[in-house]
C-alpha positions in Angstrom: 35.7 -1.7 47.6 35.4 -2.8 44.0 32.2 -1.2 42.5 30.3 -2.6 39.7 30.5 -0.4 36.3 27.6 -1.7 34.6 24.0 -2.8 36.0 20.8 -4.4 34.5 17.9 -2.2 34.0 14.6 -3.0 33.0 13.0 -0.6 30.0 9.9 0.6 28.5 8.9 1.4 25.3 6.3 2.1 22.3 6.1 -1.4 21.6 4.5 -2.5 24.9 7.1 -4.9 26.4 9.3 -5.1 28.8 13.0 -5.5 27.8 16.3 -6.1 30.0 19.2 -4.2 29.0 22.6 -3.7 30.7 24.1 0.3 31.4 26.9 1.8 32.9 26.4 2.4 36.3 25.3 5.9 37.7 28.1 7.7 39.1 28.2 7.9 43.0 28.3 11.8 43.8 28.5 13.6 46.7 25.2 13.0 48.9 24.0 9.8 47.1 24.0 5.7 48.4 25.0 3.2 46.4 22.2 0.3 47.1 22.0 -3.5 45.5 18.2 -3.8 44.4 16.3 -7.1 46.2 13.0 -6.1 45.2 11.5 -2.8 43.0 7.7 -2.2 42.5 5.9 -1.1 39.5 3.4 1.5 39.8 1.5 1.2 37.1 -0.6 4.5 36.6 2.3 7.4 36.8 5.0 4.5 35.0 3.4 3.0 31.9 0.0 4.7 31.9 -1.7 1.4 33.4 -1.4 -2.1 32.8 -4.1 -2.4 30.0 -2.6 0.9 28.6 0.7 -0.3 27.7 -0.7 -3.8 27.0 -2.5 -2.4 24.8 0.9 -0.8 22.5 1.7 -4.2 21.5 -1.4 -3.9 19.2 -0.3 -0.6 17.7 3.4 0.0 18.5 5.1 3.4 18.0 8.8 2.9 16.9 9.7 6.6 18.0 8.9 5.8 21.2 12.5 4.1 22.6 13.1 1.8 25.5 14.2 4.1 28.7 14.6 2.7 32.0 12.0 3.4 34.5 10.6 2.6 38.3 10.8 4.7 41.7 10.2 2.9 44.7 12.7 0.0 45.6 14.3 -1.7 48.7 17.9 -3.6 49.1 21.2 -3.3 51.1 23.9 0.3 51.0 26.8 -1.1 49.5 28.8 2.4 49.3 28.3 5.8 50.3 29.0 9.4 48.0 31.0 11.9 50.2 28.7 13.4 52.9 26.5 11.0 53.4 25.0 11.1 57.0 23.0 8.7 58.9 23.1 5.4 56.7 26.0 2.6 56.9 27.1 -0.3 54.5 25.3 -2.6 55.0 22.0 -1.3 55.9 18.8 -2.6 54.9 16.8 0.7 53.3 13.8 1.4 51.3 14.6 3.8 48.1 12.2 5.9 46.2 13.0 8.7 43.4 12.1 9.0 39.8 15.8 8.3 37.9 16.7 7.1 41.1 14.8 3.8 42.4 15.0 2.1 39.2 14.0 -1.2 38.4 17.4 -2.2 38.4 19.8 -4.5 40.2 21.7 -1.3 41.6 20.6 2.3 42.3 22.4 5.4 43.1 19.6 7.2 45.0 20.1 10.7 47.1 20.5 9.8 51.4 17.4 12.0 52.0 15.2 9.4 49.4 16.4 6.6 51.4 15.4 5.5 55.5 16.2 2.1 57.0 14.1 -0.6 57.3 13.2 -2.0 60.4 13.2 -5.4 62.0 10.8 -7.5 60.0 10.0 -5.6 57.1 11.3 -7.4 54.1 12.2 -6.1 50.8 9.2 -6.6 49.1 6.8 -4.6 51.7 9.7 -2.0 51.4 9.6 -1.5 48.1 5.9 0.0 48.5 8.0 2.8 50.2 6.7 5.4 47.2 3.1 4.6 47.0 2.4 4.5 50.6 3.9 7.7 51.2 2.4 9.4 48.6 -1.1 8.1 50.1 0.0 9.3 53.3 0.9 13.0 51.8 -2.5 12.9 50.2 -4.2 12.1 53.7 -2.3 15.1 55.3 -3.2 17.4 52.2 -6.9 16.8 53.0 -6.7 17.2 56.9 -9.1 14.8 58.0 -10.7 14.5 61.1 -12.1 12.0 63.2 -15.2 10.1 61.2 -14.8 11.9 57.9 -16.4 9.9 55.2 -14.4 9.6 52.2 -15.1 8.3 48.6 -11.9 6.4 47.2 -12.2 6.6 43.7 -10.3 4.1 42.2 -9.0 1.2 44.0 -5.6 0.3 42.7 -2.4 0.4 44.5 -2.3 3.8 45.6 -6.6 4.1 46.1 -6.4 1.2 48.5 -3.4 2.5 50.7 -5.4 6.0 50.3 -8.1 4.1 51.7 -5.9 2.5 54.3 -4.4 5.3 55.9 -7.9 7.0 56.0 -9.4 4.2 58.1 -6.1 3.9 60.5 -6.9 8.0 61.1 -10.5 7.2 62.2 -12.1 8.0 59.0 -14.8 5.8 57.0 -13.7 4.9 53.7 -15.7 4.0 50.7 -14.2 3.1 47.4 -15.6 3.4 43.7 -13.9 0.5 41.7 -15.3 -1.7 38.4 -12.8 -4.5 38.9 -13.9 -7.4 41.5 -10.7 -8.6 42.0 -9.8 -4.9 43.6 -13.1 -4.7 45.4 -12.1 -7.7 47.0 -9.1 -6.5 48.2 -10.7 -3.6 49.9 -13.1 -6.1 51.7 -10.3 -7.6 53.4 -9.7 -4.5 55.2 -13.1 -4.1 55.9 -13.6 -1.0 53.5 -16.8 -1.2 51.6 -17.0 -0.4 48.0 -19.3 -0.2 44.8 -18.9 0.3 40.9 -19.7 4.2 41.9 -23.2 4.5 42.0 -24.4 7.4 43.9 -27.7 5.3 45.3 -25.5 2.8 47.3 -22.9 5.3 48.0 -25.8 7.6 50.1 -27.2 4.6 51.7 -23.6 3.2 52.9 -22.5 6.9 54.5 -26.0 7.9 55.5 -28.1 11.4 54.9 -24.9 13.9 55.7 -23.0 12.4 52.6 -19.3 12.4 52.1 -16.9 15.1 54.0 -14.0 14.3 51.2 -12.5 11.9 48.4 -9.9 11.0 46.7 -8.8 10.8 42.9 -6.5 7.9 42.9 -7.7 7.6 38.7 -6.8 8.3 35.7 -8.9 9.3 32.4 -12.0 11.8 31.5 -13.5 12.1 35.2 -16.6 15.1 34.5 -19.5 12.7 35.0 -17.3 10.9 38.2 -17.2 14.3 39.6 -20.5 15.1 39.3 -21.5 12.0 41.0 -19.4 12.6 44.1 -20.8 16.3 44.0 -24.3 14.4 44.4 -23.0 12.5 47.6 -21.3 15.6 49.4 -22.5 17.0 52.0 -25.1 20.1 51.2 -25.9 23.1 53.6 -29.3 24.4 53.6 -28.8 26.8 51.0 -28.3 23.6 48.4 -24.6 24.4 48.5 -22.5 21.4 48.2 -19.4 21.2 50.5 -16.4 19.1 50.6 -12.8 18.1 49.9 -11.4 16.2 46.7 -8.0 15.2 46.9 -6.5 14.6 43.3 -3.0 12.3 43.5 -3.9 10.3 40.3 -4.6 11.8 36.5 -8.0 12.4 36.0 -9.4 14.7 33.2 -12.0 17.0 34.4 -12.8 20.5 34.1 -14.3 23.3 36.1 -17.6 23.1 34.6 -20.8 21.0 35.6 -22.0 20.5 39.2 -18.3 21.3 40.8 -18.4 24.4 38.5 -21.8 25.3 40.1 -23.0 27.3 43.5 -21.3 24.8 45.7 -17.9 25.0 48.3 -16.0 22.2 47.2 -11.8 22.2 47.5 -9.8 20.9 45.5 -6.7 20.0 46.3 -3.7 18.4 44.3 -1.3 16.1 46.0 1.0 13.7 43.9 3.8 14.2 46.0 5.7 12.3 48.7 6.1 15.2 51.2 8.1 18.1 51.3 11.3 18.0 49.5 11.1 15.1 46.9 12.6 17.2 43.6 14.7 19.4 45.6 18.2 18.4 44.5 20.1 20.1 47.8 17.2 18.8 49.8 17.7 15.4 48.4 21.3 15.0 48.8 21.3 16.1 52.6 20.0 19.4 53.0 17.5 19.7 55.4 14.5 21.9 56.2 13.5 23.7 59.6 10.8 21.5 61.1 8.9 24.7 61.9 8.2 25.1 58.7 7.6 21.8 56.9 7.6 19.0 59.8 6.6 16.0 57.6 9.8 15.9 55.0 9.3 12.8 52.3 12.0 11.3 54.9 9.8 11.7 57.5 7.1 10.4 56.0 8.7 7.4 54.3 10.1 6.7 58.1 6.5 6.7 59.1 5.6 4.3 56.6 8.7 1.6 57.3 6.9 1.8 61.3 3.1 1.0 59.8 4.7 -1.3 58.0 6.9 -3.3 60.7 3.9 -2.7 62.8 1.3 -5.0 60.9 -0.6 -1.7 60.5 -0.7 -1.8 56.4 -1.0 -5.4 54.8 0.9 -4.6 51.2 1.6 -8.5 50.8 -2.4 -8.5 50.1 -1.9 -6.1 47.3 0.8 -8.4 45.4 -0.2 -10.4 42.3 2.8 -10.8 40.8 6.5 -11.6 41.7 9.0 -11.5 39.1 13.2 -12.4 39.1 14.8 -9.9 37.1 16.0 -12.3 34.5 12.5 -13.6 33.8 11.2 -10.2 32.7 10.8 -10.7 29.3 9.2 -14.0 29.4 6.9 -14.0 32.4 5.7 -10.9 32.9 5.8 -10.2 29.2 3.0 -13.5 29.1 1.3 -11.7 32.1 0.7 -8.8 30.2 -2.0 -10.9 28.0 -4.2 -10.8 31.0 -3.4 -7.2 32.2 -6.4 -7.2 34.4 -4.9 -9.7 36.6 -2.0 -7.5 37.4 -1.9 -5.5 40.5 1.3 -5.1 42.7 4.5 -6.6 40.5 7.5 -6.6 42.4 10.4 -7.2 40.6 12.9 -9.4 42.4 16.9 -8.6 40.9 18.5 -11.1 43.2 18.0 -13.6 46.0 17.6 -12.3 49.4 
């Protein structure tokens, strides 16, 4: 089979656009898949520090910082496979994720244990959520809920509402702390209620016990947040406050004000996808004893192609913007004068 030797990546830099630019391809070693790209998706937060953020460089651009390639999470079809490579075929339809590996790109070289098949019905696009949804789902195992938990969702972008998702499919009762409209009204479409973060409607919406949990799907200083959601926990008759805050965005905070105080709040950080995800050997085919770490990223990126295929996760809802690879520069590049409006970009590299 005649490989390609150069691909088209999309880049970063200091000057806040988005530039295409053509590279040699990755080589395909041992325990990788070779996969042509049909759709990638941006997350904003961890990849350019937030829509307004890297908006926001075009005013003041640094020229030490250099375009680099980016992205994580992407979907399209195995063209060839490294040496080793078990359980995946040309020709197979998979979802990729991996930081240097799931590129925004029209071709990927990704490790086999970073990639699952997609099922029947699952397109590229919903795929390419593959990243974000698991690392939502690692976050809901990290804070063990249990039945009719009441959790606080701060922050409702793409990773706060699929946090928020996952935690109603489990039985719990989500509530999400969000300024933007336009995501609050996303979250009403799955029935999950949600306010600016005020601690008043937050009480009255999860009633006298308060919150059991929440989640820090932000970014930014986060001490006065904090001590707001230590106001809605839970609180034994002692006065101490009790709960679990699960941390999978970047939010400042320290260990100082109410959750510094008498109270038994956990925290607990989770910005992972599952076990395994940055161990090389792991990556490339290696694999763990179930009995001592069941739910591999595999495992849980496998989950997340069923909730998918299943109609149990809507991620078309959390879409705003579809982009063809070759219109980079000019469309999204205009989009990014109204970064509010942009939620879930998928970038598409070529026609399905």
């Amino acid at each position: 089979m005649n490989l390609p030797s150069t691909r088209k990546v999309i880049t970063r830099g200091g000057d806040g656009v988005l530039r295409l630019a053509q590279e040699r391809l990755p080589e395909l070693k041992p325990g990788m898949v070779l996969v042509r790209v049909f759709a990638s998706l941006v997350s904003p937060g961890t990849e350019l520090g937030g829509w307004q953020a890297y908006a926001d460089k075009r005013k003041n651009p640094n020229p030490d910082e250099k375009h680099t390639p980016f992205g994580y999470s992407n979907a399209g079809v195995v063209e060839a496979l490294g040496h080793g490579v078990a359980g995946l075929h040309v020709g197979d339809r998979v979802a990729c994720i991996g930081w240097g590996y799931a590129q925004h790109t029209d071709f990927a070289v990704v490790p086999q244990n970073l990639c699952v098949a997609t099922p029947s019905g699952v397109s590229f696009e919903q795929a390419s959520y593959a990243m974000l949804l698991a690392t939502a789902m690692h976050a809901l195992r990290r804070g063990t809920p249990e039945f009719g938990e009441k959790v606080c969702i701060v922050g409702l972008g793409l990773v706060g509402l699929l946090s928020a998702r996952l935690y109603q499919l489990a039985g719990c009762y989500p509530i999400g702390w969000e300024s933007s409209e336009h995501r609050r009204a996303l979250a009403k479409l799955w029935d999950i209620p949600s306010n600016t973060g005020s601690v008043e409607e937050t009480r009255l919406a999860v009633g006298p016990l308060g919150l059991d949990a929440a989640v820090l799907a932000n970014s930014g200083p986060c001490d006065e947040t904090i001590d707001r959601l230590v106001d809605c926990m839970k609180q034994s008759p002692d006065g101490h406050r009790m709960g679990k805050v699960m941390v999978i965005g970047w939010p400042v905070f320290s260990y100082g004000g109410k959750l510094g105080g008498m109270n038994n709040v956990d925290i607990r950080r989770c910005s992972r996808t599952g076990y395994g995800y940055h161990d090389p050997e792991w990556e490339r085919g290696a694999n763990y004893p179930d009995t001592i770490s069941g739910w591999t990223t595999t495992r849980n990126l496998e989950l997340c192609m069923d909730l998918l295929a299943a109609k149990r996760v809507d991620v078309d809802a959390l879409t705003t913007h579809r982009v063809p690879l070759g219109r980079v520069e000019s469309d999204l590049n205009a989009s990014l004068d109204h970064p509010k409006d942009l939620l879930g970009v998928v970038f598409l590299p070529q026609e399905a």
